[in-house]
C-alpha positions in Angstrom: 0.0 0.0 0.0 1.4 3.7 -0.9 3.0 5.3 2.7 1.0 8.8 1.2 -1.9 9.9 1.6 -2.3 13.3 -0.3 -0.6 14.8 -3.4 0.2 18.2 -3.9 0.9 19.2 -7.6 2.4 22.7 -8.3 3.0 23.0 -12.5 5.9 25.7 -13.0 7.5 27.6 -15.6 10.0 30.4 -14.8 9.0 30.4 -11.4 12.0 31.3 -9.4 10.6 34.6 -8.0 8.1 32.6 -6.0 8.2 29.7 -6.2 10.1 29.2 -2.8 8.1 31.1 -0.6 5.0 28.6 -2.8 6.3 25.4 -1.5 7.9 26.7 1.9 4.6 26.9 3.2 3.4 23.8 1.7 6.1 22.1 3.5 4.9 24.0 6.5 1.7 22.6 6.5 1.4 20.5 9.8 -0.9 17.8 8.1 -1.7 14.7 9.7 -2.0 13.0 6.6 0.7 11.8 5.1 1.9 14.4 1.8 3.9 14.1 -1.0 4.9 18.0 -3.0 5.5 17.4 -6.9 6.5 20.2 -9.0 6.0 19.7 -12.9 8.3 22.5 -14.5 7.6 22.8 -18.6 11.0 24.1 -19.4 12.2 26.8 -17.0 15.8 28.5 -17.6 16.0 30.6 -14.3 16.5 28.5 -11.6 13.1 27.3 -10.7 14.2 23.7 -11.3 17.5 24.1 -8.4 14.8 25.6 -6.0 11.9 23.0 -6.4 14.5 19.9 -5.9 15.4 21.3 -2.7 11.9 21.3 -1.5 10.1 19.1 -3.3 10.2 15.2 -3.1 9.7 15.2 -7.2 10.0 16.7 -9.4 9.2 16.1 -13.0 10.1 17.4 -16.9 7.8 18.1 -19.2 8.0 19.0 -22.7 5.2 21.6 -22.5 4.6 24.6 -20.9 0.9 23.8 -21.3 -0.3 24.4 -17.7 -3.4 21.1 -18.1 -1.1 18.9 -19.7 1.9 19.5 -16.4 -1.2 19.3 -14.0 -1.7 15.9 -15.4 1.5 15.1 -15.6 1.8 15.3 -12.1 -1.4 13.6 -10.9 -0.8 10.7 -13.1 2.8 10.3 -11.2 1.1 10.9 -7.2 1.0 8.6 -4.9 -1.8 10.1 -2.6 -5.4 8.9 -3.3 -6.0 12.7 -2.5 -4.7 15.3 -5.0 -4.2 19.1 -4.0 -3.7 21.8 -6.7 -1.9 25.0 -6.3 0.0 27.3 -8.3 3.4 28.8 -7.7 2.8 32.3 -7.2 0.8 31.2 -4.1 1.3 30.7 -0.7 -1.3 28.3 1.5 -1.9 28.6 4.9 0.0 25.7 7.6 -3.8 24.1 7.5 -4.4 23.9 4.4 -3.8 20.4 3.2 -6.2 19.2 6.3 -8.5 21.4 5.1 -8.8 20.6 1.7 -8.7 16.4 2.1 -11.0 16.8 5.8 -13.3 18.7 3.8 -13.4 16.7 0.8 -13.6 13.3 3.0 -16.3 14.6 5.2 -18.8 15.5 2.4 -18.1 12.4 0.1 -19.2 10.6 3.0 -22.2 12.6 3.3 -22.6 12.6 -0.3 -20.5 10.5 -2.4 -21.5 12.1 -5.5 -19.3 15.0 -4.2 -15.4 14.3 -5.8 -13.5 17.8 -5.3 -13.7 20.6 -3.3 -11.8 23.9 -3.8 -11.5 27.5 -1.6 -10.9 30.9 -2.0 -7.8 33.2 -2.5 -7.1 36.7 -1.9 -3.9 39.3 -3.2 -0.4 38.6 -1.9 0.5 42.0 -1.8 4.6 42.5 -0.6 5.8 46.6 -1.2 3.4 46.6 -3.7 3.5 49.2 -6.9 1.0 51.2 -7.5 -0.2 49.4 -10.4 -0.1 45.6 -8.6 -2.3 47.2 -5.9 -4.8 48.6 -8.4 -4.7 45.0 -10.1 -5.4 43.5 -7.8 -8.6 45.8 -6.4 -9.5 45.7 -10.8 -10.0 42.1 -10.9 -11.8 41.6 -7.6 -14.2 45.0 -8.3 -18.0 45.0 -8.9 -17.8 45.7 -12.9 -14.8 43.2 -13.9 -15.1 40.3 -11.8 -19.1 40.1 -12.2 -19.1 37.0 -9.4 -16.3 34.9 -11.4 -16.0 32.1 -8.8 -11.8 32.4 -9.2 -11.8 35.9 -7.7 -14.8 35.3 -5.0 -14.2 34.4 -1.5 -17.6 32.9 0.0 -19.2 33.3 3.6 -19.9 29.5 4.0 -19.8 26.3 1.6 -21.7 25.8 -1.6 -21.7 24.0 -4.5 -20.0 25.0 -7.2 -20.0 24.5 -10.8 -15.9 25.2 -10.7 -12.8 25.4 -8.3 -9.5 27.2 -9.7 -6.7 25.0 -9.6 -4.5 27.4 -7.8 -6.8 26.0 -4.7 -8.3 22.8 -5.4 -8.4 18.9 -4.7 -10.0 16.0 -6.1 -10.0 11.9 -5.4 -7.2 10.6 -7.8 -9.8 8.1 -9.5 -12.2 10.8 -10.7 -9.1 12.5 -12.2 -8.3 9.0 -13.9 -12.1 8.4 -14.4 -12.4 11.8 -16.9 -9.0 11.9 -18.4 -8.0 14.9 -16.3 -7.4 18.4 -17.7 -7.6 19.7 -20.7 -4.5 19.7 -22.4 -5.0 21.2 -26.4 -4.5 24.5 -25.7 -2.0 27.4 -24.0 -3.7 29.9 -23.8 -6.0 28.8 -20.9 -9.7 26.9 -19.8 -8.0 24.0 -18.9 -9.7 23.8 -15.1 -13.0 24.3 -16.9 -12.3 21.6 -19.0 -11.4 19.5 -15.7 -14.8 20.5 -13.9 -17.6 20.5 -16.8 -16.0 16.8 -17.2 -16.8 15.7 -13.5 -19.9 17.3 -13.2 -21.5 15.9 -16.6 -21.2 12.8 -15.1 -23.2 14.0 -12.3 -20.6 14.3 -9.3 -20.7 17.4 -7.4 -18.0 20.2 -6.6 -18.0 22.2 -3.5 -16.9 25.3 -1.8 -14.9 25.5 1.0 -14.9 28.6 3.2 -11.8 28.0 5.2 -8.1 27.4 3.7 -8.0 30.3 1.4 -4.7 30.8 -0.4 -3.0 34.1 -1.0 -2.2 34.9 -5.1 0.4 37.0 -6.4 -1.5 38.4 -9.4 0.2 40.6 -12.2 2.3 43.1 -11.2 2.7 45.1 -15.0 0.2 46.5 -16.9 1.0 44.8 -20.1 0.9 41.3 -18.9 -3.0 42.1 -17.1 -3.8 42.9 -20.4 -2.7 39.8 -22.4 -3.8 37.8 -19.7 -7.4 39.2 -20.0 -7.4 38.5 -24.0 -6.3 35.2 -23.0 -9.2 34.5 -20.7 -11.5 36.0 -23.2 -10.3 33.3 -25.8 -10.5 30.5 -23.1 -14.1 31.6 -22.0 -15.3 30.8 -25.7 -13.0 28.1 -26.4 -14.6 25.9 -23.3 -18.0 27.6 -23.6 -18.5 25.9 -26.8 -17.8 22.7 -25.7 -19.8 23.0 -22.7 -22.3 25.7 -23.0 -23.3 25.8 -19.7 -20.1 27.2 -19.1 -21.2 30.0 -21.5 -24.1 31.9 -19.9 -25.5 35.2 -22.4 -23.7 37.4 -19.6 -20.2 35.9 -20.6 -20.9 37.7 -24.0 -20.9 41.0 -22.0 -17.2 42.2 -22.6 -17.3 41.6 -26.3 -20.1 43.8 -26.6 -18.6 46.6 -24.5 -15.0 45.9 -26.6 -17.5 46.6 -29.9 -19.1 49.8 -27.8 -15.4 51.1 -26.8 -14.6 51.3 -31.0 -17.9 52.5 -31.6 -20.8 56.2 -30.8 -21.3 54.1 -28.1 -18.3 54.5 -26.2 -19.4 56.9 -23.6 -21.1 53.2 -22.0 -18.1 51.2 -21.1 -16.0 54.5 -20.1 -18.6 55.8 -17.9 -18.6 52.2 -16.8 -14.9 52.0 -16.1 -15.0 55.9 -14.3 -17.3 54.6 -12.3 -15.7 51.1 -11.3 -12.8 53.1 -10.4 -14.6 55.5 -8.0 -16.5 53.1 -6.5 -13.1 50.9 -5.7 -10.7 53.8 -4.8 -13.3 55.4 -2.9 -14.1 52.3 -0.7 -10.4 50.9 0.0 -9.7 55.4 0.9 -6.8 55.4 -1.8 -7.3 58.1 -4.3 -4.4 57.0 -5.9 -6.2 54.0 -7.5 -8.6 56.0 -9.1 -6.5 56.8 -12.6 -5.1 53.0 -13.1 -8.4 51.4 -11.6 -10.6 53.3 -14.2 -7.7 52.3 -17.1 -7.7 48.6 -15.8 -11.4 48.7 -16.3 -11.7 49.6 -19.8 -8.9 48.0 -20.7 -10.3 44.5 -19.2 -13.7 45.2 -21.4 -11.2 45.8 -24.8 -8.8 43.0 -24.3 -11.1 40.2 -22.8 -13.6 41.2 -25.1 -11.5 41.5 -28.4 -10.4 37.5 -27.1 -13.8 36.7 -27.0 -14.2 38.3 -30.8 -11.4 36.2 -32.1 -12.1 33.1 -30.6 -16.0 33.5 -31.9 -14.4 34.6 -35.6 -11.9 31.9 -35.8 -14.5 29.2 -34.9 -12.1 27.0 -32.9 
């Protein structure tokens, strides 16, 4: 019989700014279940690789920086009938792995439809600029995030239709049983993929309150704004395999994207004006009026032009 009990996968690529402080505190967790830490790296040429085989206990190669593809990678290789996901710009708190497999035991017995269970994450904000700060206020404020379940902390559990993999775990055997993540595509969706699969089946996801994780998020402007066209194409790309997963208010930032170019500007900029006063006004920082407001429209053009190309190109 395997001596572990729970698997924690971290995929990496270039992670050496954080990675370290990521699986420090996994190491720190004092779990009373018996853990294994792999680390997937898909190619790195800093020195994320020196860094996870200090910490780790494996660490695997991939030829792919696709992040569903490493995530696989690394559940097909644990041990642990338990798998935990994170990423490794995170840090989790020193309960975290009880949390998630206590949790996730506790309501399969209940319930054994239920397979995964997922929680919550907030900014890891160290010295931050001025523009991380507003960042990470942007994609957590009332006309950007909308409710997206990966920026929304709940009051109490629920279930879900999804849990982001940067806090996440599942029974090994429904990973198996579905064939894992989705692994076609770089640009994002994968986790989707993962959860429309399980719950099509009929299992259930869930929503843990405690456990949440703290997230570096983008610290430069330009990468927020690639990153948002690359969740626009994702949205699509999944939401036409599984239209569930496509709701008519997921079309909402291509239309404001079209309104930005258009007479009918004056909505989405009056939109973004107003997202930024609302945010800068409630966390008493002035300051994050100008790049809240810019973050705002720029989310509506650049998710919404992903969604555009991803509906044009018919993938």
């Amino acid at each position: 019989m395997s001596q572990i009990d729970v698997s924690v996968v971290v995929p990496t690529l270039n992670s050496g700014a954080t990675l370290e402080k990521c699986l420090e505190s996994i190491r720190g967790n004092t779990s009373r279940y018996r853990y294994e830490i792999i680390v997937v790296d898909g190619g790195s040429t800093d020195d994320t690789v020196e860094i996870a085989g200090r910490i780790a206990d494996v660490v695997l190669a991939s030829d792919t920086h696709y992040a569903g593809a490493n995530r696989n990678k690394g559940f097909r290789a644990a041990q642990g009938n338990i798998v935990c996901f994170t990423d490794s710009d995170c840090v989790v708190p020193q309960d975290w792995i009880d949390g998630l497999a206590d949790g996730l035991l506790k309501l399969n017995q209940e319930d054994s439809s239920i397979v995964g269970v997922g929680g919550g994450n907030v900014p890891l904000l160290e010295n931050p600029t001025l523009m991380e700060l507003a960042v990470s206020r942007a994609i957590r404020s009332p006309l950007v995030a909308f409710g997206a379940r990966n920026v929304t902390v709940y009051d109490g559990p629920r279930q879900v239709s999804h849990n982001p993999p940067m806090n996440s775990a599942y029974f090994k055997e429904i990973l198996e049983a579905v064939d894992g993540f989705g692994e076609e595509c770089a640009y994002g969706g994968e986790d989707l993929e993962l959860d429309a699969r399980i719950t099509e089946k009929g299992h259930k996801l869930y929503y843990l309150p405690d456990g949440v994780v703290l997230h570096k998020h983008r610290s430069k402007y330009s990468r927020f704004t690639r990153q948002m066209y690359l969740f626009g194409r994702a949205r699509i790309r999944v939401g036409r395999k599984f239209r569930r997963y496509l709701p008519l208010h997921h079309y909402g930032p291509a239309l404001l994207c079209l309104m930005t170019f258009s007479p009918l500007t004056f909505i989405p900029l009056g939109m973004a004006l107003a997202n930024g006063a609302w945010v800068s006004v409630s966390q008493r920082d002035l300051r994050l009026f100008p790049p809240l407001a810019l973050l705002t429209v720029s989310f509506y053009v650049c998710y919404g032009a992903g969604e555009i190309v991803q509906l044009v190109k018919g993938e």
